[in-house]
C-alpha positions in Angstrom: 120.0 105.3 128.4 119.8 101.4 126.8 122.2 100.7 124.2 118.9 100.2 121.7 116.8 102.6 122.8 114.1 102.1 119.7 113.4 98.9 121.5 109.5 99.5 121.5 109.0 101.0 118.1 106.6 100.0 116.1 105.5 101.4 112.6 102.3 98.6 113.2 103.1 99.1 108.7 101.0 96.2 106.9 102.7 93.0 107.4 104.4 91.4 104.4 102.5 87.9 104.0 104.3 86.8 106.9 107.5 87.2 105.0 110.4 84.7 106.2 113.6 86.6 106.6 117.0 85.0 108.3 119.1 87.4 110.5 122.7 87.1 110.2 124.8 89.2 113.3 127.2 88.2 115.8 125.4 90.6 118.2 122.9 88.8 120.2 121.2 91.7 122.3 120.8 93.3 118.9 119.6 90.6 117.0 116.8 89.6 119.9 115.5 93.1 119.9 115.3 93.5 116.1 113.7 90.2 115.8 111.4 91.3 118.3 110.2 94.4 116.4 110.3 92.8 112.9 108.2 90.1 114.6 105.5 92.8 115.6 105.6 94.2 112.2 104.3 91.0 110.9 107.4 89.6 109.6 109.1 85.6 110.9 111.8 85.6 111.8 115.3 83.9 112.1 118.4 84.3 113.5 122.1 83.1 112.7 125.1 84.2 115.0 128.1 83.1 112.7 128.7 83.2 108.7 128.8 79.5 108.3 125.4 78.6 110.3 124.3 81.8 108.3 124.9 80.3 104.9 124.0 76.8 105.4 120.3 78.5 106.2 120.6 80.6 103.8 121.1 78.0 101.3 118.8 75.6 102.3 115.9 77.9 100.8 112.8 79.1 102.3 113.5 82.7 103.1 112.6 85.7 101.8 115.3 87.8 102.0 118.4 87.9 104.0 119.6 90.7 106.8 123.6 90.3 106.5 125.7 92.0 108.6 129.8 92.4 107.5 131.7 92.0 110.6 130.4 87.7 111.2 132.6 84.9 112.8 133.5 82.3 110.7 132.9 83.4 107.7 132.5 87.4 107.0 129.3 88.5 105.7 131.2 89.7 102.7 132.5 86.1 101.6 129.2 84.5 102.7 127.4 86.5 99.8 129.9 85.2 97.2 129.3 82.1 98.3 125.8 82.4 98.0 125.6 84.0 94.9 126.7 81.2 93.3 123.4 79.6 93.8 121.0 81.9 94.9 119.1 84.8 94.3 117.7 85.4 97.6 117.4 89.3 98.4 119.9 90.5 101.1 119.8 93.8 102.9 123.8 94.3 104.2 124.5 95.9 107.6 127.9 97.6 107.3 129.5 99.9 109.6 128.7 103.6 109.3 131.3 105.3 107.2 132.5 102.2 105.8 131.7 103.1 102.2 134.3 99.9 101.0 132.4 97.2 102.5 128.9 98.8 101.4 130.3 99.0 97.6 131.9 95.8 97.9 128.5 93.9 99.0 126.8 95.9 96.1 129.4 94.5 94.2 128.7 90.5 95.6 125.1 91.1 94.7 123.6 92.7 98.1 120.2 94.6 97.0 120.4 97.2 99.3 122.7 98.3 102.8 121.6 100.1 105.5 124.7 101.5 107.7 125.1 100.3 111.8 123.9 101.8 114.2 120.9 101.2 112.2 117.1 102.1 113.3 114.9 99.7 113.0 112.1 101.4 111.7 114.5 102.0 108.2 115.4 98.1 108.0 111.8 97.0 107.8 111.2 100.0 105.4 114.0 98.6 103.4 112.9 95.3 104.1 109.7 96.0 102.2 110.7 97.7 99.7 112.8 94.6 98.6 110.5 92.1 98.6 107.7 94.5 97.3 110.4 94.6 94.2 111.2 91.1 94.3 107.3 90.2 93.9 106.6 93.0 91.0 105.0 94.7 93.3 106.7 98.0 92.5 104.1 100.4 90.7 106.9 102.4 90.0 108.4 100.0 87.7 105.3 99.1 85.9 106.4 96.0 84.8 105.5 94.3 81.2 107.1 92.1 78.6 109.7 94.5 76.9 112.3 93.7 74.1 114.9 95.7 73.4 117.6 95.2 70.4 119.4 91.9 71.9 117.6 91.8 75.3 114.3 89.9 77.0 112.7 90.5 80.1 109.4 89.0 80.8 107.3 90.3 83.7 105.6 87.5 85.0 108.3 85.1 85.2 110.8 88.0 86.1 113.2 86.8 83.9 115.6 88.4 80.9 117.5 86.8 78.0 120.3 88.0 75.8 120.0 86.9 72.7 118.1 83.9 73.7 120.7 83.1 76.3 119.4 83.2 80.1 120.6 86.7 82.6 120.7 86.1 85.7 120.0 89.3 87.7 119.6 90.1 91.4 115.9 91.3 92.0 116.9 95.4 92.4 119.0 94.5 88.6 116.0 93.0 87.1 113.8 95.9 88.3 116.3 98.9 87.2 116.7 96.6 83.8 112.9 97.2 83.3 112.6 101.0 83.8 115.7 101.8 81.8 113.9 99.0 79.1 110.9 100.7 79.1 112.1 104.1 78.8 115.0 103.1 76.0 116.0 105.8 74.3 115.5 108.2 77.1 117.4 109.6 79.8 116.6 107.6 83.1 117.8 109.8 86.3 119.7 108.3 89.0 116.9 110.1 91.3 114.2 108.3 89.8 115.7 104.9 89.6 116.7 105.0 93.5 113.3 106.9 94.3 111.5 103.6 92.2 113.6 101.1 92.5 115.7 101.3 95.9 112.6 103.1 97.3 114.1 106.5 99.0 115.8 109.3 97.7 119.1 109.0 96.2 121.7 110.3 99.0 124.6 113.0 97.9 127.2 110.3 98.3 125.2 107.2 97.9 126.8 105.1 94.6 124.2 102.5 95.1 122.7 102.9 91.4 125.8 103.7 89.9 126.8 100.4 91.5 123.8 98.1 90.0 124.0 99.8 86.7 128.2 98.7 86.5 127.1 94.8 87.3 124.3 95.4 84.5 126.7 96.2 82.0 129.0 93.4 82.8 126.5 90.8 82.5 124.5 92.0 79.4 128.1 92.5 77.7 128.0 94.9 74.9 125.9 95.9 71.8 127.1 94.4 68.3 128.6 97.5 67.8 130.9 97.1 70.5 129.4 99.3 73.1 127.7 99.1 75.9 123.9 98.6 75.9 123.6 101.7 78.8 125.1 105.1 78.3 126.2 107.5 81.4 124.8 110.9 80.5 126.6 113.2 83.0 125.0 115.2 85.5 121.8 113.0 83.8 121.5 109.4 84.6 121.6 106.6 82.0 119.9 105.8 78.8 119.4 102.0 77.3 120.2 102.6 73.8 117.8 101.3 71.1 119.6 99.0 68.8 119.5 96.5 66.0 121.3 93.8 65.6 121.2 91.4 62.6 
């Protein structure tokens, strides 16, 4: 049997605008043959073998999202995404090793928007691939985007952008669009299964911390209420609730 047996798959899925994506992995065989199929399902694509070619690309602008995988020469994925965060927003979709839940935290942590775990099927990246830039655009119905202000918080649709207390947020693309359904539902209980379900755009796994991960770097960078706590409450066995509050 060939090491990549989904080789010829094809979910012939609408193609994404001829989305632009870079491919960053060491592996070469794997890296032609998922170009190849993300090149028949209508996206262009580009490929970077090491972390420093990876970045300099990355950097440069002119992509749509990033496919990173951990294990890179050079630089590792993981340090390449700090790096990059520093400047850039771009949308990356982290390949980590299966059962390496510290690398998949830790580039949730960096600012990754989603992971999907090695030996990956091809047919889930480009799922996962759409589902990004469908949220990156506002294109998620789920989210039903709209101006919304909040107590000491911003977030206008069109410009996908938020302020706190006038001051600019800079969010990831998945931050901004769990920002806006916990915005427009302030007050009320948010569950972790409807955020990942709307936002992520599958089902929220029994070990899978991704939400609980995006809502932790939400609460860092919106800091807390006037009151002194934070702006998002845990409700156990719930989900979380932006509070509604005043400040003077």
């Amino acid at each position: 049997m060939a090491p990549y047996p989904w080789r010829l798959e094809s979910t012939h899925a609408p193609a994404m605008n001829d989305a632009r994506i870079l491919l960053a992995d060491d592996d070469e065989e794997l890296c032609q043959l998922l170009r190849d199929f993300l090149v028949r399902e209508g996206f262009v694509v580009d490929v970077a073998h090491d972390g420093d070619s990876a970045l300099q690309r990355a950097s440069a602008g002119g992509y749509d999202a990033l496919i990173l995988d951990v294990m890179l020469p050079q630089r590792s994925g993981l340090e390449l995404l700090r790096e990059l965060r520093r400047e850039s927003q771009l949308p990356v979709l982290m390949l980590t090793a299966l059962g390496e839940d510290i690398d998949r935290i830790l580039g949730l942590e960096l600012g990754a928007d989603d992971y999907v775990p090695k030996p990956c099927n091809p047919r889930e990246i480009a799922a996962r691939l759409r589902a990004i830039l469908r949220r990156t655009r506002g294109e998620n119905d789920g989210s039903q985007l709209i101006d919304l202000a909040v107590g000491p918080v911003s977030l206008r649709a069109a410009s996908r952008s938020v302020t706190l207390r006038g001051e600019p947020v800079t969010l990831t693309g998945t931050e901004f669009n769990i920002l806006a359904i916990l915005m427009r539902d302030a007050g009320r209980v948010v569950s972790k299964q409807t955020l990942s379900q709307d936002v992520l755009g599958r089902p929220l796994g029994p070990f899978d911390r991704s939400i609980d991960v995006h809502i932790s770097k939400l609460r860092r960078k919106l800091g807390p209420a006037a009151d002194g706590e934070s702006l998002i409450n845990t409700i156990h066995r719930g989900g979380y609730l932006f509070r509604v509050v005043e400040e003077r």
